[in-house]
N, C-alpha and C positions, 0 to 999 in steps of 0.2 A: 454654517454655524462656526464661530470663531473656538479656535481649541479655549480660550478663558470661559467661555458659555460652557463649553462641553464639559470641563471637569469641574468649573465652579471655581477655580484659583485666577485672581488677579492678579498676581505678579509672581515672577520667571525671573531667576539670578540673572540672567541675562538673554538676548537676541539667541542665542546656540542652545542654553540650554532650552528656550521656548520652543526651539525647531524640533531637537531631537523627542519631547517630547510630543508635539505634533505629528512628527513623521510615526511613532511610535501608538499614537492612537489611531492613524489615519492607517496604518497597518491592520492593526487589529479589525474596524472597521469594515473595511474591505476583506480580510478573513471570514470574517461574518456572516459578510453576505453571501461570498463565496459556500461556506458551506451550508446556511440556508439551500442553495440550490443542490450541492452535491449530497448530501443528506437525501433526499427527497427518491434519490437513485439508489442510497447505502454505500456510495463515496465519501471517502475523506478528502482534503486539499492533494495532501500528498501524492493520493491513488491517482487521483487527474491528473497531474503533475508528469508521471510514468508514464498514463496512458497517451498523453501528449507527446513525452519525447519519444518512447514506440511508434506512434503513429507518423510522426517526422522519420521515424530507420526506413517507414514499411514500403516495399515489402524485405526489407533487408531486417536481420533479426539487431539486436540491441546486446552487449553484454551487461553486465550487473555493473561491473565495474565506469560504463558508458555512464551507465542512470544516475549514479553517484557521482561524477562529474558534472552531469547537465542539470541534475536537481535542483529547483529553489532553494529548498529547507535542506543544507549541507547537515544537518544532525539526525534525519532522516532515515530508517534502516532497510535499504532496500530492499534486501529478501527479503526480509520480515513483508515487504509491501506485497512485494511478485507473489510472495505466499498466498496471500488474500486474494488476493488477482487472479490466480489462480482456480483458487477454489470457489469463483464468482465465474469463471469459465471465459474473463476480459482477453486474460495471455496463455501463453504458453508457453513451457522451457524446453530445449532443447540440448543434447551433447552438442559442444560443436566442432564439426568433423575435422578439421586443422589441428586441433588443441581438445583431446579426448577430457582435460584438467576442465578448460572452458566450459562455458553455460550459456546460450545464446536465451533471450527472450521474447518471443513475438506474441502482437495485440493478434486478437482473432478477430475472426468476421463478428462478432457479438461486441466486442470492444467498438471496434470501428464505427459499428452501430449506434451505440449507445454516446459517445462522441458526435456522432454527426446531431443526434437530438440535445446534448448538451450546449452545442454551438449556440443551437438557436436562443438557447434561455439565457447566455452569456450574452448574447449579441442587447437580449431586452436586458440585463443587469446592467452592462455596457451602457446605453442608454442614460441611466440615471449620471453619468459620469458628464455627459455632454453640456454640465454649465461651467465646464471650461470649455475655449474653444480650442480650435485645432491646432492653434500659432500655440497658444497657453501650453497644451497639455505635451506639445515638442520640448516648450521652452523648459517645463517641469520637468522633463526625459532629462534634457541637456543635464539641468542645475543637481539632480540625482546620481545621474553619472557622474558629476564632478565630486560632490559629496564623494566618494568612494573610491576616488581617486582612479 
């Protein structure tokens, strides 16, 4: 569907601002559906987000200060998230023994778990994506990366 269908506006000050607004629905969008599926678990975007880059440390632990770097959503508050995570039984914190100051964080075997069954629902949401094709959805990588310099 063309972004003019989607919001109902036929005309965009210009080419730039048409995109940024596009890019900006096409965000949300995809939010959307994303947490349709994480929901369904009592995840947020963000909680995946950790559990993912956890799951990339393991079995090496993660610091806070790691997750805050690698995170999509940079306004994000990572304890605040590991908190939750926590108390869902996904991670776990640790002293870490180098640096008694430090705070290492590992997903658990329950996380990992629940990861492995989220894969599969990503891979069908994934799917709905495939009416671009493969060259397309590179070329879209490429022109987003540029975007961003």
């Amino acid at each position: 569907m063309k972004i003019e269908e989607a919001i109902k506006q036929k005309k965009f000050k210009n080419e730039f601002h048409k995109m940024a607004v596009n890019i900006i629905y096409t965000s949300n969008w995809l939010n959307a559906n994303h947490s349709r599926v994480f929901k369904r678990h009592d995840l947020t975007v963000q909680q995946f987000n950790i559990l993912r880059i956890l799951r990339g440390q393991h079995p090496k632990p993660a610091t806070v200060n790691l997750l805050i770097d690698r995170m999509i959503d940079k306004m994000s508050n990572a304890s605040r998230i590991v908190d939750k995570l926590i108390m869902k039984g996904l991670v776990e914190r640790t002293v870490c023994p180098e640096d008694r100051r430090a705070v290492n964080v590992l997903i658990t075997a329950k996380g990992l778990k629940l990861l492995s069954k989220l894969d599969e629902e990503m891979e069908e949401m994934e799917a709905s994506m495939k009416t671009l094709t493969q060259k397309e959805a590179k070329q879209l990588n490429e022109l987003l990366d540029k975007l961003r310099g």
